[in-house]
C-alpha angles and dihedrals in degrees: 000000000000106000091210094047088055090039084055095042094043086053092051086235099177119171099271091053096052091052086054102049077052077079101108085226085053098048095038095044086046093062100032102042116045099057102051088037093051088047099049084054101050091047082054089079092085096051106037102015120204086011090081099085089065094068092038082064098042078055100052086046087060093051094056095034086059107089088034112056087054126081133242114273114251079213141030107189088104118109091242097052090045084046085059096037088053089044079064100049084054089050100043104017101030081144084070102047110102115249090235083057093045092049088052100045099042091047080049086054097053092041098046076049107057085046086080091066093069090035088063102040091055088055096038076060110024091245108154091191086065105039086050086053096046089049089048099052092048102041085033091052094043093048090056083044094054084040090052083044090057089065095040084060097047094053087051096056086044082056101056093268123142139183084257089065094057086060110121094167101071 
């Protein structure tokens, strides 16, 4: 199974809320907050305990709040909207992504990825190096993925595509 399309599923991203998250506060909130959030309450755990799956749940309902609490752009001409609106080509119309763009995207993947394994193991330790590498191999990987997603969008506009095509909800 696509991990992206359960992700999406998983996340209950219907059409209104991606044209939300195509919101830039949404977009930039969504890459610079969860990390460092999910990290500060795992780390909880030697301060509060238990507890500290408490914070680790406020965290994943902001993840999910995210490309919700925002509204919709009046505009989507910003790098981060196109970069969402691309995301969706790659989700519904991944036969008319270009195969340079599918190379790139899927190396960022794997390498956003692997950036979990320090990410862990810094909070497995309490090693803040770590953990900040970790942070900065995901966020870093899925801001050169959004970037990627911002050219997939604009080929697919060169090729006759629209926001109207992305519409799942008809």
């Amino acid at each position: 199974m696509d991990l992206v399309r359960f992700s999406e599923r998983l996340m209950g991203m219907k059409d209104e809320v991606w044209l939300r998250h195509a919101n830039p506060l949404s977009v930039w909130t969504r890459v610079l907050t969860p990390l460092p959030l999910l990290a500060v309450a795992i780390w909880s755990r030697a301060w509060v305990g238990g507890w500290a799956w408490v914070a680790i749940a406020i965290v994943l309902v902001w993840i999910w709040l995210n490309p919700r609490v925002f509204t919709q752009p009046k505009s989507f001409d910003s790098w981060s909207a196109q970069g969402v609106l691309g995301e969706r080509v790659w989700l519904r119309h991944r036969d008319k992504v270009a195969a340079h763009h599918k190379r790139v995207a899927k190396a960022l993947a794997v390498g956003s990825g692997l950036g979990f394994v320090p990410f862990a193991y810094g909070l497995w330790k309490f090693d803040i190096g770590f953990t900040c590498l970790g942070i900065v191999m995901v966020s870093g990987g899925k801001m050169w993925f959004v970037d990627r997603m911002v050219w997939v969008w604009r080929d697919f506009q060169k090729g006759g595509g629209s926001l109207s095509d992305l519409e799942t909800e008809r």
